[in-house]
N, C-alpha and C positions, 0 to 999 in steps of 0.2 A: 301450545296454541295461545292461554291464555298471555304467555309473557312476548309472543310477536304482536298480539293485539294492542298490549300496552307499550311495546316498543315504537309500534308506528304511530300509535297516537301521541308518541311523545316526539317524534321526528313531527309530524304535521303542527304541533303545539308550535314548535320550535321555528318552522316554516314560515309559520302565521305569525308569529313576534316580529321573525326578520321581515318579512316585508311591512307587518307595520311600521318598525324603526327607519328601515333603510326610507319607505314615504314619509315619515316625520321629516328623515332629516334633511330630503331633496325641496319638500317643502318651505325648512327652513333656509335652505339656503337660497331659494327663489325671492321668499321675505325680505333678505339678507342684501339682496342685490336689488332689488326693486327700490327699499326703501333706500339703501345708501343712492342711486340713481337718484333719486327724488329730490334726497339731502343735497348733493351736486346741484340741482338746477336752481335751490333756491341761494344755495353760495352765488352760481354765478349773477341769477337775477337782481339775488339784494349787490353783488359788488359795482356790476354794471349800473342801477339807477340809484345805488345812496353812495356807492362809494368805499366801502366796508366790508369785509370779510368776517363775517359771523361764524363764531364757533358753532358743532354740533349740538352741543349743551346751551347754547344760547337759542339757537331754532325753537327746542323741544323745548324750552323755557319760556319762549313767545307765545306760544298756545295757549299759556296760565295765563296770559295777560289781561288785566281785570275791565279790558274795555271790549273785551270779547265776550259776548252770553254762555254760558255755564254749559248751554245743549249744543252749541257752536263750537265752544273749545274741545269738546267729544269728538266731535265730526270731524275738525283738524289735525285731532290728532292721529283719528284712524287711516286719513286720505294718504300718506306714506306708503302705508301697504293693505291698499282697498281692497287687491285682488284677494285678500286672506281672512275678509269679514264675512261672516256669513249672510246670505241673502243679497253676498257684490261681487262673486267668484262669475258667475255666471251672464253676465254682461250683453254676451252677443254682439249684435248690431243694433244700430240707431236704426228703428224702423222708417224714419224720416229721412235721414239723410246717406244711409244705407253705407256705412265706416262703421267701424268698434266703437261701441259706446264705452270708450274712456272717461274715466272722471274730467281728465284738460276739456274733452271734448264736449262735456254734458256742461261746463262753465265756463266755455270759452267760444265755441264754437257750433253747437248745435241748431239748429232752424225750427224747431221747435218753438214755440209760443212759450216766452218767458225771459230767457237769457240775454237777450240783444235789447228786452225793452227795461228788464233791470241794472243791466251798465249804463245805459241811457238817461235813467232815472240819478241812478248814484253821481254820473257824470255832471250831471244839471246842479243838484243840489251841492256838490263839492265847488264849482264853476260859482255858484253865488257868493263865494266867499276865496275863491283860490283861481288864479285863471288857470292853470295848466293843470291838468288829469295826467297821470304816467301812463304809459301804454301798458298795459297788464298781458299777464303772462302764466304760466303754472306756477314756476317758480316764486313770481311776485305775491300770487295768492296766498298761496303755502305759507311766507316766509311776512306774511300782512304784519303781523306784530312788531315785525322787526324795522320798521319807515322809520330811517333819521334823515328828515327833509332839511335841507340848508336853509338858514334864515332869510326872513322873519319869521315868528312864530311858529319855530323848529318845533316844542314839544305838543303845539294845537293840533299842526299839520298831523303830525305822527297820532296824536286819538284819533282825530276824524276821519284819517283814514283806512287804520285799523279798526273803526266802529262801521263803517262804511262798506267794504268790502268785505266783512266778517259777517254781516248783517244779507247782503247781497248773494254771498255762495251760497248760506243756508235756505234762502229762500227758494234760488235754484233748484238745489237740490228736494226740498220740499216740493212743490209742482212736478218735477221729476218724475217721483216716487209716486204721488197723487195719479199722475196720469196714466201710471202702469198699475199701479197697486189696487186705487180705487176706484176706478170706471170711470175717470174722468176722459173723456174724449179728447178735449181740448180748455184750458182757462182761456178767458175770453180777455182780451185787453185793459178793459174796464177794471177787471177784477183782479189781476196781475199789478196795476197800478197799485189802484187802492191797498190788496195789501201790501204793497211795499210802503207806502203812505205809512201804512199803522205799523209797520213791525221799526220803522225809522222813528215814529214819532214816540212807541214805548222804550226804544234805545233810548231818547232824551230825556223821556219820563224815567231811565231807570237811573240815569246819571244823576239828575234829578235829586233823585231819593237817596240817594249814595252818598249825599254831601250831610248828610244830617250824624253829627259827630254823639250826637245822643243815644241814638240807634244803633250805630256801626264805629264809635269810639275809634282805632287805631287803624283801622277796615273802611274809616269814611275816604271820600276825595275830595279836594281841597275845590270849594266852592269857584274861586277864580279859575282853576282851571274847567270845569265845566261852561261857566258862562264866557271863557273865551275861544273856546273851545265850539260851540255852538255859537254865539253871535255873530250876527252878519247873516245868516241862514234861516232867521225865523219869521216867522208870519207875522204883519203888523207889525214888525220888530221897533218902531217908529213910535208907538204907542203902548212901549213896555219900561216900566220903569230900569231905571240902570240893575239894579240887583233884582232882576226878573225870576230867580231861582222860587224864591217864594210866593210870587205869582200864581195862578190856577189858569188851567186852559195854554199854556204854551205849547207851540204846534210850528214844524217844521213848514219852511218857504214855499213847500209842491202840496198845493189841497186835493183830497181824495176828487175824484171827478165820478160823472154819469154819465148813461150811455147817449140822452139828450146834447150834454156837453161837448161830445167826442162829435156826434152829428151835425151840433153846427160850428 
């Protein structure tokens, strides 16, 4: 008796392993497919608007890129295979718009209060200084790091873009998460501005700080590209000396607004 008791419990051990294994490995292969999908669309997005066929090792390389925020380059690199982050498996539906709440769809397409008025915003402030915006995409988002804009100022283009849109998905995604997570009902226009206002203007401020070779010795950024890189975009820009870097108070072209403001 005692040796069929330990027989089956070693049959059910054995049970219980395999189907752990055999869901690790269906899971993995979901991961596997998903993100290579992913990889695909941002091949074709960067081939079709820069021109270029990016390696996979260049992709996953673009994420590190030092004009992306540190809590930003996280978040992109998990978006490949969201459905396998914990607390992203379970998605549902857009209670708004009543489709799968996909990531493309939570930054690209949602009606939701937020996503339409921060492409709007990014569009504006790019437009101050660039006239054409590219039509954005998953792909394009994904694959931000990788912008080789054709000249003039091919490598400006490329930060401000990828400072731009890196700064804008996160935001997204923040309000997002706010709205389901922490009883926010709805962000109100006013405040969807303004903070993109500040999370734009501490981008500047963090370039900014970046160029100080004291501090950040081989890790700093070369001053000229910061200040050409932002110029043409900033507030009062008319009344800033030429090497404004050292300046105090430099503040992007779009000022925070009030809800007075919005009213009249």
């Amino acid at each position: 008796m005692d040796f069929w008791c330990a027989t089956t419990n070693r049959v059910r051990q054995h049970m219980k392993f395999k189907v752990i294994y055999l869901g690790t490995m269906r899971s993995r292969k979901r991961r596997s497919h998903n993100t290579m999908i992913n990889l695909e669309r941002i091949h074709c997005s960067i081939a079709e608007e820069f021109l270029f066929q990016p390696s996979d090792k260049a992709i996953w390389t673009s994420i590190r890129s030092t004009n992306i925020h540190r809590l930003t380059r996280n978040f992109l690199w998990k978006c490949p295979f969201w459905e396998h982050i914990p607390s992203l498996e379970t998605f549902g539906l857009c209670e708004t718009c009543r489709v799968t709440e996909s990531m493309e769809h939570i930054l690209l397409e949602c009606d939701n209060p937020g996503q339409h008025q921060i492409w709007t915003l990014t569009k504006k402030l790019w437009r101050l200084r660039f006239p054409s915006w590219p039509k954005l995409n998953w792909g394009l988002i994904l694959g931000c790091g990788l912008a080789r804009f054709k000249s003039p100022f091919t490598r400006v283009k490329n930060c401000f873009f990828t400072i731009l849109v890196s700064t804008a998905i996160k935001l997204i995604w923040n309000l997002r998460n706010e709205r389901l997570f922490e009883t926010y009902s709805q962000h109100s226009s006013t405040e969807i501005h303004n903070r993109w206002v500040s999370l734009i203007n501490t981008a500047l401020k963090r370039d900014i700080l970046l160029t100080d070779r004291i501090r950040f010795g081989s890790l700093a950024i070369k001053k000229e590209l910061v200040l050409h890189t932002w110029s043409g975009t900033l507030l009062d820009e008319e009344s800033l000396p030429d090497d404004w870097v050292k300046s105090k108070g430099v503040l992007v072209g779009i000022r925070p607004t009030t809800l007075k403001d919005r009213v009249g």
